[in-house]
Each structure stands twice: as structure tokens, then as C-alpha cells.
C-alpha positions in Angstrom: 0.0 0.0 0.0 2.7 2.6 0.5 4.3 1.4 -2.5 1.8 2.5 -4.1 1.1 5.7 -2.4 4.6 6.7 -3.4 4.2 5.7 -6.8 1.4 7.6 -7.6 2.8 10.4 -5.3 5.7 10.5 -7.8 4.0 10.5 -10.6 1.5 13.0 -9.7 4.8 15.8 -8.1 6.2 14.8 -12.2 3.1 15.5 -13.9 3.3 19.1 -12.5 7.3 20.4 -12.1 6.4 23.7 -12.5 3.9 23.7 -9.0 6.2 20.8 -7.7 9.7 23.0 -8.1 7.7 26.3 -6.7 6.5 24.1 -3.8 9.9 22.5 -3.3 11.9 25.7 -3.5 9.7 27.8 -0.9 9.6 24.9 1.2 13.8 24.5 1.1 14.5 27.9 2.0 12.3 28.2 4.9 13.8 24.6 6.2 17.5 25.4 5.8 16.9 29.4 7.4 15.4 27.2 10.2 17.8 24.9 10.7 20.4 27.6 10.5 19.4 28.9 13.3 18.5 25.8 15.6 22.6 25.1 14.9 22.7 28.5 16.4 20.4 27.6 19.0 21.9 24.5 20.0 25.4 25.9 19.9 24.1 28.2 22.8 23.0 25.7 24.5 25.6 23.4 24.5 28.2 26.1 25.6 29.5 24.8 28.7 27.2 22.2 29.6 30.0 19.1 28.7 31.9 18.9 32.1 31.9 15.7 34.3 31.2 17.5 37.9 28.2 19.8 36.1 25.5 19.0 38.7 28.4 20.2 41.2 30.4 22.6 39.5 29.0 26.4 40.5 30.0 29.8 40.1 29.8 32.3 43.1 28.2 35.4 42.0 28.6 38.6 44.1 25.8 41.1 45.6 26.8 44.7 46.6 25.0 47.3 49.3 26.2 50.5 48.8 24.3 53.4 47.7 21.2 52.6 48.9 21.4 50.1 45.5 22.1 46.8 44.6 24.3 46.0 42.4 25.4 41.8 41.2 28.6 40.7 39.9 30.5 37.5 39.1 33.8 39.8 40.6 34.4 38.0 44.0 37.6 38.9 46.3 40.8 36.9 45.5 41.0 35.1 49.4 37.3 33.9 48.7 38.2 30.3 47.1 40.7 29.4 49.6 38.4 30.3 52.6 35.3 28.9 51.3 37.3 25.0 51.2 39.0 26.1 54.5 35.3 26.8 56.3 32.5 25.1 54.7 32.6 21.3 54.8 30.4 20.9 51.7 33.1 22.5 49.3 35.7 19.7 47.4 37.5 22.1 45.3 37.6 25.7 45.0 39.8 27.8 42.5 40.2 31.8 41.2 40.4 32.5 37.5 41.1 35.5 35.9 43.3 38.5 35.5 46.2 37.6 33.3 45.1 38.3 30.0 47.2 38.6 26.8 50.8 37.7 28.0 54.1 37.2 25.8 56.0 33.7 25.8 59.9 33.3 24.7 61.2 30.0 24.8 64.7 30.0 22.9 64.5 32.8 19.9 60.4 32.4 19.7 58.7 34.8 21.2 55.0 34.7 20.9 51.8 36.9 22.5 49.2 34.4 23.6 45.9 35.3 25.4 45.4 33.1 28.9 44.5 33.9 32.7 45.3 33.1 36.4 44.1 29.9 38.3 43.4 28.1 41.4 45.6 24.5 42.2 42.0 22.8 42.0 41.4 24.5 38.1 41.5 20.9 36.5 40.5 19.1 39.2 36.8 21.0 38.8 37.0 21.1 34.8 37.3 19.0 32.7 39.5 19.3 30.3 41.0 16.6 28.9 45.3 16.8 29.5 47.6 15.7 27.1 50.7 16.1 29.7 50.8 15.9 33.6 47.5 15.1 35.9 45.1 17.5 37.3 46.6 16.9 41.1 50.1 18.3 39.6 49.1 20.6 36.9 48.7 24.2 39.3 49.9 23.4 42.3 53.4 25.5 42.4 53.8 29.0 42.4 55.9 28.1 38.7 53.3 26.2 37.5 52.2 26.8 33.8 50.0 24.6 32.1 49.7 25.6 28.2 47.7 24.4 25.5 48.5 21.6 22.4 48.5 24.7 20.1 50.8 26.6 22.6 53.0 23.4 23.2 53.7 23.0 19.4 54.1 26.3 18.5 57.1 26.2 21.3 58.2 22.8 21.1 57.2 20.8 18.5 54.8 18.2 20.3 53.4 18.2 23.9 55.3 15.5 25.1 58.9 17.4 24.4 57.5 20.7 25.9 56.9 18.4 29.3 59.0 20.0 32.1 60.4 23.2 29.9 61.3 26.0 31.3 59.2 28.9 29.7 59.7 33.0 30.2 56.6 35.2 30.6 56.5 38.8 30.4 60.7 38.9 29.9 60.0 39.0 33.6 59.4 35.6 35.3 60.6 31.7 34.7 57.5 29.2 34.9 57.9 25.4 34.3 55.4 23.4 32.4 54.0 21.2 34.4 51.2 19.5 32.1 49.3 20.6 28.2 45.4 20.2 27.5 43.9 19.9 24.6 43.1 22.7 22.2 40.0 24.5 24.3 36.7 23.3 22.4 34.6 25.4 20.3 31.4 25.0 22.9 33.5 27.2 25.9 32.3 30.3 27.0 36.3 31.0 29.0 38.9 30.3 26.1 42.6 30.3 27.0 45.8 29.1 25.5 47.7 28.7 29.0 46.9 29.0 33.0 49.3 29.8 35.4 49.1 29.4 39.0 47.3 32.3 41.1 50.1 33.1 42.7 52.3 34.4 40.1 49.3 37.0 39.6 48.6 37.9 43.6 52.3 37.8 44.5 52.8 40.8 42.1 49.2 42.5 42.6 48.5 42.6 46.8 45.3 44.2 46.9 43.4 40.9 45.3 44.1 39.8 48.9 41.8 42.3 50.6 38.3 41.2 51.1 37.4 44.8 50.6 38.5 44.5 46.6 36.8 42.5 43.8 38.4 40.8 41.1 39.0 37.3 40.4 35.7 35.1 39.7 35.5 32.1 42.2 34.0 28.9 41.1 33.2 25.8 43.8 32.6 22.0 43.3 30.7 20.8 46.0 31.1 17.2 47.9 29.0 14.4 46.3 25.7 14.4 47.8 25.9 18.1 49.5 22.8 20.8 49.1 23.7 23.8 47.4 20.7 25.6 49.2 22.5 24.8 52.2 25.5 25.7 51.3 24.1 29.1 49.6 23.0 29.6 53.3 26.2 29.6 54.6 28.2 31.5 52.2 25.5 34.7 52.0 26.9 36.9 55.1 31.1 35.0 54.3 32.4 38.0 53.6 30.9 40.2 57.3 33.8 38.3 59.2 36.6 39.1 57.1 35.5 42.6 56.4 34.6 43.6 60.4 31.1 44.0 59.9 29.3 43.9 63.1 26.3 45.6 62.1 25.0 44.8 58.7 22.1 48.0 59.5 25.1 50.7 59.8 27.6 49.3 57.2 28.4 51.7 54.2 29.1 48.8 52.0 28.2 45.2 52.1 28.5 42.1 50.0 26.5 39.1 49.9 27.9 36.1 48.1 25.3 33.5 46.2 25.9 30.1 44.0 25.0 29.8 40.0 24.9 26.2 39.0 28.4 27.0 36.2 26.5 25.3 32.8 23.4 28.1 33.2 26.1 30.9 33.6 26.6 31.7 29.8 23.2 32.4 29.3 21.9 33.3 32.8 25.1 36.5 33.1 22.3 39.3 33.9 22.2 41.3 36.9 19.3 43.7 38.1 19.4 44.7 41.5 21.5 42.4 42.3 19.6 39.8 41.0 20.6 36.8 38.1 17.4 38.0 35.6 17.9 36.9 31.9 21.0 37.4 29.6 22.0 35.2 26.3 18.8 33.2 27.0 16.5 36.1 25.9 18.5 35.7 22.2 18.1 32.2 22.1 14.1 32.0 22.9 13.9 35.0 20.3 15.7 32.9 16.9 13.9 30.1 18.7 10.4 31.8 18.0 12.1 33.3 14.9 12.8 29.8 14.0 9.4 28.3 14.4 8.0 31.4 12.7 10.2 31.0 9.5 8.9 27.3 9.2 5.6 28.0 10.1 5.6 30.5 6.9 7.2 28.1 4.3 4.0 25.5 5.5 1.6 28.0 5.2 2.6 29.1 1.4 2.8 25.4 0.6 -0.9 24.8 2.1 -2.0 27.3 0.0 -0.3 26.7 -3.3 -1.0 23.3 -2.7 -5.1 24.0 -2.0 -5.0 26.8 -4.7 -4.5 23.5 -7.3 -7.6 22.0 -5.9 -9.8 22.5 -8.7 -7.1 20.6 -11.5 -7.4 17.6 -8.7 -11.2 17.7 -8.4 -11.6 15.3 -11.5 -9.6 12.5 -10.0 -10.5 12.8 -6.3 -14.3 12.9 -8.3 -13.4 9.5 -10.0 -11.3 7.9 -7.2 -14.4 7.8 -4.8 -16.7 6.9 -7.7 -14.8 3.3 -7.9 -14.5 3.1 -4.2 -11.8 5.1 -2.7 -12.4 5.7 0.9 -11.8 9.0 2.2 -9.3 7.7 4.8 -6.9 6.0 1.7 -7.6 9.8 -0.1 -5.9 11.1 2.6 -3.3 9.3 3.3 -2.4 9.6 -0.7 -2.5 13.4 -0.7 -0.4 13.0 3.0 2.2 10.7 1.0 2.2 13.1 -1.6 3.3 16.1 0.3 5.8 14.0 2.8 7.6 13.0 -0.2 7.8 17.1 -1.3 8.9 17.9 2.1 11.6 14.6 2.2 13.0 16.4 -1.1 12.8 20.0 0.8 14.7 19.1 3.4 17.2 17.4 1.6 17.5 20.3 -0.9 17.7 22.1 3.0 20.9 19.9 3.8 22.6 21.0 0.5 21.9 24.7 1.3 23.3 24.3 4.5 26.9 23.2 3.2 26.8 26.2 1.4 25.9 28.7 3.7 26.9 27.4 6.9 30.8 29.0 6.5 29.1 32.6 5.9 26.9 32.3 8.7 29.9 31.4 11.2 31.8 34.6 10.0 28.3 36.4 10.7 28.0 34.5 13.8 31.5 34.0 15.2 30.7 30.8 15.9 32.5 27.4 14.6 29.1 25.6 14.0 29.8 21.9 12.2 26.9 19.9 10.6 27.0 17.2 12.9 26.2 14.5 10.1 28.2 11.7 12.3 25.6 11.8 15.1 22.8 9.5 15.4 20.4 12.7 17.3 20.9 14.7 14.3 19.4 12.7 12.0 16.4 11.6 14.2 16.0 15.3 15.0 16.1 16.0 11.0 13.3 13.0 10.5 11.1 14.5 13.7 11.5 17.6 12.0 10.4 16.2 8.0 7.3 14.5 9.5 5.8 17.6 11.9 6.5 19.8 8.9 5.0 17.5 6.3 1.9 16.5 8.8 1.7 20.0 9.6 1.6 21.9 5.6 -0.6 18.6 4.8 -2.9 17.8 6.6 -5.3 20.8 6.0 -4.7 20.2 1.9 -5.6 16.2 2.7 -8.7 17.3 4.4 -9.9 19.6 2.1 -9.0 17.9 -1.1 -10.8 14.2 0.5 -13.6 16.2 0.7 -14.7 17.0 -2.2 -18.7 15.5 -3.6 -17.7 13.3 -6.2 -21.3 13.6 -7.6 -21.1 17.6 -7.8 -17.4 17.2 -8.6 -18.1 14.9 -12.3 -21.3 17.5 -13.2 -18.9 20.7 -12.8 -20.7 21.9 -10.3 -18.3 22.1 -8.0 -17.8 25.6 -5.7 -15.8 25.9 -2.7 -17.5 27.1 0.8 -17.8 30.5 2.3 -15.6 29.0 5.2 -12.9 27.7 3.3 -12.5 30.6 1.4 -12.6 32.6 4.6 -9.7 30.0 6.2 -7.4 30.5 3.1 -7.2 34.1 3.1 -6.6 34.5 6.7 -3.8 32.1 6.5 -2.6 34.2 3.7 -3.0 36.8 6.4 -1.3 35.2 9.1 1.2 34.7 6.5 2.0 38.1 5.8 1.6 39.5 9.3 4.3 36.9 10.7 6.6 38.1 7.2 5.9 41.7 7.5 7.3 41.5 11.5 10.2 39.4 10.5 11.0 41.9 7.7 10.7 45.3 10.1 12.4 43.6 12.8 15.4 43.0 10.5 15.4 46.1 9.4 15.4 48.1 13.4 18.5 46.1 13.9 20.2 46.4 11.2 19.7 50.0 11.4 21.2 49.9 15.1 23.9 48.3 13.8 24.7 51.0 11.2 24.5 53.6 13.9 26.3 52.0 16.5 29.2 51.1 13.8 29.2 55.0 12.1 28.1 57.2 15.2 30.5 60.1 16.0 32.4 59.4 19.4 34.6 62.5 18.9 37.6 61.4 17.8 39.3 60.0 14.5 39.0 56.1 14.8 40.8 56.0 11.3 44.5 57.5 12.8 44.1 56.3 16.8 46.4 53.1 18.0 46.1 51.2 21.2 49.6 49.7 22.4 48.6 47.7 26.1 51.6 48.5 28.7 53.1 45.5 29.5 56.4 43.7 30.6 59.4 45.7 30.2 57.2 48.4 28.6 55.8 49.6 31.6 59.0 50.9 33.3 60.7 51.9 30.1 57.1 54.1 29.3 58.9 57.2 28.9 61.7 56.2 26.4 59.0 54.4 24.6 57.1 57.5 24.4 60.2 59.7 23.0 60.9 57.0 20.1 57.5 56.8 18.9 57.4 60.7 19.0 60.7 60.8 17.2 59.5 58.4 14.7 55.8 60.1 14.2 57.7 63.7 13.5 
């Protein structure tokens, strides 16, 4: 029986190329735009949320008094880590990150700048990224410790296994030893880095990260197997009163209250207002979600009514098929085939498109987005996505085309209700409305765009140069200055 649905499905989308391409090209388009951006969508999604100690692994987010206003931060004070697995039982490992920035590297006559921060001894031990070279116990925990990428080790070295134990020199001002090399940082991180060093080569040279009273580094926990973080929340809140001598939260000019972020929901959950975690990222992704679903919902509405719009050339055999017997039911199910096999072909046409404009939407995008054509989900996603869409544009065209009175159908007396009539144009409606808000919307930002990029900030952009003070640049400012000067006139 579905042999012979498709069959005469086949024949029937050959018979007509001209309605069967126009059908087939809208519905391609509107497919691959929406696939485009559920990549996007799932990217997002996926940022950060592929580390072994997830359910435990949180991010301690920061809430200041002062003002009379709240204000929420993920910049915690640089003794926070240590104390937190000194005081509270529930916390296994606790590490700083941050700070260090883009640094410059000489080993033998290559020098190189590379971009990379400052972390806790328990960095690795809480994240997992996978290490090429030394162990996660080992990997942070001297004050010489340096722990550098596969890209960084090669660049250097050669391999990762002969930069194992090298001496390396950082800012033509301090001697660190590799002590272990991780993989190249996946695309799906939200904190990308090409080496860590230990904390201590960042606090030994900058004393006020020590003081409870500053904010800097951001603090991230992994708690015991089995502990509440509500509990633990609880007894981190006031941590900070001790260690700043506040007696009496009612009088204090300034106070901070500390509070827990589960680490996978921080990329898209990075919003403060009033001190409270409200939004971020998440708002985009719901958006190109709906935007998504709106784009799809389009191409199956101008498919319904192309598809409907033929009724009349299909009234003759629908007449003639239920003359010799045809049930309704097998009607449908033929018109159903029909348009399953037009949306099979769409989507593959979709999949073809893809390849083609996937590289210009990462360079819009930023983003290193890969079909993922070696994963099992993909596929069944793609096939839950071919049936809704072909169930969805056909079922109303399969209804409406079973329906037809084969006796007023074979006289010619055959005229469409008031009520379907009425249906069609206001899905032509709905059509337009959803097109016409996609369209405007498009338009506002890319308009914002265009002002934020020309707008007039009082200065020439074209002639201005930004050299960052660091290493033996910062003492030697001065002479620096002279030479450029000299060379400039």
C-alpha cells in the first residue's frame, strides 16, 4: 500500500514540475533558514554544559549594598576560594580565574603573545578538560606552575610531550615550568585560553586581590558528592561580614552578599538587576527560537495554499477515485504521502543549502558551527522535523481535497464554501503579518547596527592606536614614548 502511495505520489509531483519546483523551492528555504538557526540555537546551549562535575560545579556570583542600590557581579575577592574549602565542609574544590590576559612567551629565539589567565591548584581538578601532559593533582599546584595548551606546546616545542617539564619565560620577567598541556579548548567554551598559570604568580605581584574589601577574580566551587547547594548558599551569603569587620549589617556603608549559579546556566543566565541573576543570552536564544518556528511555520503556510490553490485541477480524480470506491481515509493518506515525499526532497535540498551557507553564517556568527552528520540525534531530529513539517503543511490540503462530492465534482458543479474561502485568506493573512514582522524587525537592527558602527564618538578612529603597557614596557614608558614621538615627526 505505501508502494503505491509513493508511486502515484511521484507520478502526480512529475506531472506538475512547475507547481512541484515552486513548492519544493519555498519549502527548502524556509527549512535550511530554520535549521540555520536551531545550529545556532543549539550551539548556545551546548556552551558549557560538557563537564563531568556539572550538577556540582557552581560559580559564586557577588551582591553589593552601597548606595542605597544593589548591584550583582561575578567579581568575588581573591581570598574567597581558599576560605570557602577552608570553612564550609560541603566545598571539594575551590579555584580563582582570571586576570592575566594577553601575555608574551619566549622560549629559545620564539617569542610569541598568547591570550590566557590566572588559576586556582583545583582548576583541572573542577574542569574537565582533557590533559595531554601531567595530571590534574600536579598541573597548578606551584607557584611556577604553567599549564599551556596543544597549540601553545607546538608552537614552542614541536609536540606536547617534548615541551613536558620546559622552562618557559613570561613577560621577559618571570621563569615558569610546564607542568602539564590540554587539549586545544573546544569550540562550545564560554572561558577560552591558550595557558593557566598558578594564582600566585598573579597575587604575589598584585597585593590588593588579597583584601576582602576588593573584587576581582571570579571564584568557582565544586561541591562534595551528595551536598545541598541551598544549604550551602545559606552559609556563604553573610562570608564575607567576618573578614571585612562588619558587626552591624544595618550601619555598614558597603556590604556584600555572596550567592551560588549552577556553572552550565552561567553563559546564558550573566544578567544582573538589583542584584539579582534576571535573563542574559537566554532572551536571544528564545527569540531565533520563536524566529525559527515562525520562518517554518511561513514556508507551510505558502505550501498549504499553493498546494489547495490547485484544488480545482485535482477535483476530477479525487471525483473518479471515490466513484470506484476510494475511501476517504486511503484519499488522505495519498495526498499525506504526496506532500511528505515534497517535504523529504525539501529538506534534503535544506541539507545542500546548509553546506553552502553554513561558513558565511559562522563569519556572521562567530561561531564554529559543524553539521553534525556523524551523530545519530541529528538525523532523528532532522526526521522529527520532516514528519511535523510535512503533517503540519498537509494535513489541511488532505482534508480539504478528500472532501470533495464526487457527484457535484463529475457535473462541474463544483464551488468551494464561504468558510474555506474565509480560512485561506486569513492564512494568507497570518502569512503576511508573521513576514511583515520578521521583515521590520530586521530592518530596526540592522539599522542599530549601522549607527552603533558610524556614530561620532569624537575622535578620529581611522589614525588612533592602542599599544597595552606590559612587561618591560611599563617601566621603560617614557623612552618608549620619546621614540614613537621621534618616529611620528
Amino acid at each position: 500500500m505505501i508502494k503505491n502511495y509513493l508511486k502515484v505520489a511521484w507520478r502526480n509531483l512529475v506531472r506538475s514540475k512547475a507547481h512541484t519546483s515552486i513548492n519544493i523551492a519555498g519549502l527548502s528555504v524556509g527549512v535550511a533558514c530554520s535549521l540555520l538557526i536551531l545550529l545556532w540555537v543549539q550551539n548556545e546551549l551546548s556552551i558549557d554544559a560538557f563537564h563531568k562535575n556539572s550538577s556540582r560545579l557552581f560559580a559564586v556570583y557577588e551582591r553589593q549594598y552601597y548606595d542605597h542600590k544593589v548591584h550583582g557581579t561575578y567579581n568575588t575577592p581573591g581570598p574567597a576560594a581558599d576560605e570557602f574549602k577552608k570553612v564550609i565542609p560541603e566545598v571539594q574544590y575551590a579555584a580563582n580565574y582570571g586576570f592575566n590576559g594577553l601575555n608574551t612567551f619566549q622560549a629559545g629565539n620564539k617569542i610569541l603573545k598568547l591570550e590566557g589567565n590566572a588559576a586556582g591548584a583545583d582548576y583541572f581538578k573542577m574542569f574537565s578538560y582533557p590533559l595531554l601532559q601531567g595530571n590534574a593533582q600536579n598541573a597548578l599546584n606551584t607557584p611556577v606552575s604553567i599549564a599551556i595548551s596543544r597549540k601553545m606546546a607546538e608552537e614552542f616545542y614541536g609536540s606536547p610531550q617534548v615541551a613536558m617539564g620546559k622552562t618557559i619565560r613570561m613577560d621577559n620577567s618571570k621563569n615558569l615550568t610546564i607542568t602539564a598541556v590540554f587539549e586545544n579548548i573546544p569550540a562550545n567554551v564560554s572561558e577560552r585560553f591558550e595557558f593557566l598559570t598558578n594564582w600566585k604568580v598573579f597575587s604575589d605581584n598584585n597585593t590588593w586581590v588579597l583584601d576582602w574589601g576588593n573584587q576581582g577574580p571570579s571564584t568557582f566551587i565544586v561541591l562534595k558528592p551528595g551536598a545541598d547547594p541551598a544549604l550551602v548558599e545559606k552559609k556563604i551569603v553573610h562570608f564575607a561580614d567576618s573578614y571585612q569587620h562588619i558587626t552591624n549589617r544595618k550601619t555598614a556603608t558597603f556590604i556584600v552578599d555572596f550567592g551560588l549559579q549552577r556553572f552550565s546556566d552561567k553563559y546564558l543566565h550573566d544578567n544582573f538587576e538589583e542584584g539579582k541573576l534576571s535573563g542574559g543570552r537566554i532572551e536571544y536564544v528564545r527569540l531565533f527560537s520563536i524566529v525559527a518556528i515562525f520562518i517554518l511555520l511561513i514556508a507551510c503556510i505558502n505550501f498549504m495554499n499553493l498546494t489547495t490553490a490547485r484544488s480545482v485541477k485535482r477535483a476530477r480524480e479525487i471525483g473518479v477515485r471515490k466513484v470506484v470506491g476510494a475511501l476517504r481515509s486511503s484519499l488522505i493518506w495519498q495526498f499525506i504521502s504526496e506532500l511528505l515525499l515534497i517535504t523529504a526532497i525539501s529538506v534534503i535540498i535544506s541539507l545542500a543549502l546548509l553546506v553552502i551557507l553554513l561558513p558565511l553564517f559562522n563569519q556572521v556568527t562567530q561561531k564554529q558551527i559543524a553539521l553534525p552528520f556523524d551523530q545519530p540525534a541529528f538525523w532523528l531530529k532532522l526526521a522529527a522535523i520532516t514528519l511535523i513539517t510535512g503533517f503540519i503543511s498537509g494535513s489541511y490540503p488532505a482534508l480539504f481535497l478528500s472532501s470533495f462530492n464526487p457527484v457535484k465534482v463529475l457535473k462541474g458543479t463544483l464551488k468551494l464554501e464561504s468558510g474555506t474561502t474565509i480560512f485561506r485568506k486569513g492564512l494568507v493573512v497570518f502569512q503576511f503579518v508573521l513576514s511583515v514582522i520578521l521583515i521590520t524587525g530586521t530592518i530596526i537592527i540592522s539599522k542599530q547596527m549601522n549607527y552603533i558602527q558610524s556614530k561620532n564618538l569624537g575622535y578620529d578612529r581611522e589614525n588612533l592606536v592602542y599599544i597595552p603597557l606590559e612587561g618591560d614596557l611599563i617601566p621603560k614608558y617614557g623612552v618608549f614614548k620619546q621614540e614613537a614621538l621621534r618616529i611620528l615627526h
